[in-house]
C-alpha beads as a LAMMPS data file, in Angstrom:
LAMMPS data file: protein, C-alpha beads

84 atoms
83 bonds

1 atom types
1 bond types

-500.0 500.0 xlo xhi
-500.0 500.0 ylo yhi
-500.0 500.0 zlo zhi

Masses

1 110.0

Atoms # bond

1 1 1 0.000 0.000 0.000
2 1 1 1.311 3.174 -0.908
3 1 1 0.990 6.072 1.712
4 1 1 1.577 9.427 0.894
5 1 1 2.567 11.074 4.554
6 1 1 6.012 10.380 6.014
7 1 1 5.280 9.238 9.302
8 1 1 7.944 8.982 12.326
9 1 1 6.996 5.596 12.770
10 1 1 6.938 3.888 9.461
11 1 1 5.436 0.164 9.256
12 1 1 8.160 -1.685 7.535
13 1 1 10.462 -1.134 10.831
14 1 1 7.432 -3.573 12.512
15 1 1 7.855 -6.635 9.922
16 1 1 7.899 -9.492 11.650
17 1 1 6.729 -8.285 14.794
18 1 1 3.001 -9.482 14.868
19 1 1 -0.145 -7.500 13.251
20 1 1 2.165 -4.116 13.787
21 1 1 3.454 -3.706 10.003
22 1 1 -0.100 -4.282 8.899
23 1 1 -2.337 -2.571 11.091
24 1 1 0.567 0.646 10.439
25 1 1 -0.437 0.451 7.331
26 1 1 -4.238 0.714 7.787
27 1 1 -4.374 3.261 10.284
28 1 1 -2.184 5.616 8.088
29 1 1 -4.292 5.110 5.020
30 1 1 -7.350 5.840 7.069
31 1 1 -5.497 8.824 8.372
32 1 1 -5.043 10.085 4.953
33 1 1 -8.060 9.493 4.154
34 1 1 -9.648 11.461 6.968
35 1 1 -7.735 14.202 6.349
36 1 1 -9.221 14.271 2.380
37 1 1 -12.477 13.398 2.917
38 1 1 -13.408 15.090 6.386
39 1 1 -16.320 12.769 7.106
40 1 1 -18.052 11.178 10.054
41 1 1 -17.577 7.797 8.802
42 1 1 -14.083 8.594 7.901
43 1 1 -13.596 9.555 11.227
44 1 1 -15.345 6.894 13.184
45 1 1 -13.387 4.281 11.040
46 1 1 -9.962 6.140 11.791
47 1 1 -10.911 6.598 15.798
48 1 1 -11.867 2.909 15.740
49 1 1 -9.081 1.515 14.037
50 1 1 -6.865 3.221 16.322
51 1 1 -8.103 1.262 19.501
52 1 1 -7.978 -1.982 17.711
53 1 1 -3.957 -0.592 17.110
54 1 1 -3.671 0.562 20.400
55 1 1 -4.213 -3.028 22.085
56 1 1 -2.110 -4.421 19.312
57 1 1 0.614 -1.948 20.626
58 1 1 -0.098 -2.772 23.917
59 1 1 -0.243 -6.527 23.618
60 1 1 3.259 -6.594 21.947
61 1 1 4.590 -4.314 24.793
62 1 1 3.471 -6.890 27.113
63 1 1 5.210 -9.771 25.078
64 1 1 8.642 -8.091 25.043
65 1 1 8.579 -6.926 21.180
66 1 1 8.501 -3.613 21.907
67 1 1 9.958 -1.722 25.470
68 1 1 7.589 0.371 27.594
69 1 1 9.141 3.432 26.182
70 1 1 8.769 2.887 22.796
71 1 1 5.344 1.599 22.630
72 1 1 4.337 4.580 25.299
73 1 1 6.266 7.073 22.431
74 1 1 3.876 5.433 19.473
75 1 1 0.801 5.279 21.151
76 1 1 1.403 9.234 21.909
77 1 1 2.572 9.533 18.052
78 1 1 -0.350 8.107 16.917
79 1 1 -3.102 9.143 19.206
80 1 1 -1.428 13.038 18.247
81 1 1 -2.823 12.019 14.965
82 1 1 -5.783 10.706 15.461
83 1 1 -6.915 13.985 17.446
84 1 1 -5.096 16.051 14.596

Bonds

1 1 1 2
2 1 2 3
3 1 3 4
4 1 4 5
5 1 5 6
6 1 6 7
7 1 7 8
8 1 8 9
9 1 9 10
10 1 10 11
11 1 11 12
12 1 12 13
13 1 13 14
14 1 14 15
15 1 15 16
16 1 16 17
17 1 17 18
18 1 18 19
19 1 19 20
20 1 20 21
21 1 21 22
22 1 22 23
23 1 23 24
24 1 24 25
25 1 25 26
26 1 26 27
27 1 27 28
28 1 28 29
29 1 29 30
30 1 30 31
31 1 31 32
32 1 32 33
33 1 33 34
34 1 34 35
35 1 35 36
36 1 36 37
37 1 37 38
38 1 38 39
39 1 39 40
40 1 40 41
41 1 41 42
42 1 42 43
43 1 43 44
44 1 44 45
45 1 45 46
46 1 46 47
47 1 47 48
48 1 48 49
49 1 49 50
50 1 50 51
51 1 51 52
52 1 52 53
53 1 53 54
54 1 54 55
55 1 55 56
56 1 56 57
57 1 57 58
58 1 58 59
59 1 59 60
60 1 60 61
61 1 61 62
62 1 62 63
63 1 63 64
64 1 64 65
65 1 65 66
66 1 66 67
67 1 67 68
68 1 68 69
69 1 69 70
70 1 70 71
71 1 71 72
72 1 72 73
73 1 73 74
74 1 74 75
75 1 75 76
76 1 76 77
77 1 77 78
78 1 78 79
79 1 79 80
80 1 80 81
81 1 81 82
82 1 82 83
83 1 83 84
């Protein structure tokens, strides 16, 4: 998928590391497209998304993929974003 922001965190540093890479990758295309389209169901499929990727975050924090630190620097990253 091709994305047209360049984002801090991009997904190919996650391959490998379970459901991060992808769901990257689908919360910045729905961010994009949010910030096109400026609709409710835009938005309610971006602010959803984002809590499905914010257990994913969460969940690999708690397996050891990612350090507290990092995944606490994401989730702020991303939820920044998401309240853009």
């Amino acid at each position: 998928m091709n994305m047209n922001g360049n984002y801090k965190y991009n997904s190919y540093d996650f391959n490998g590391m379970l459901g991060m890479s992808g769901e990257l990758v689908v919360f910045y295309k729905l961010y994009e497209s949010d910030k096109k389209e400026k609709t409710q169901n835009s938005r309610f499929a971006l602010k959803n998304h984002w809590e499905d990727l914010f257990l994913t975050i969460k969940h690999r924090e708690v397996e050891g993929f990612l350090n507290p630190s990092d995944a606490h620097n994401i989730r702020e990253y991303l939820e920044v974003l998401v309240n853009d």
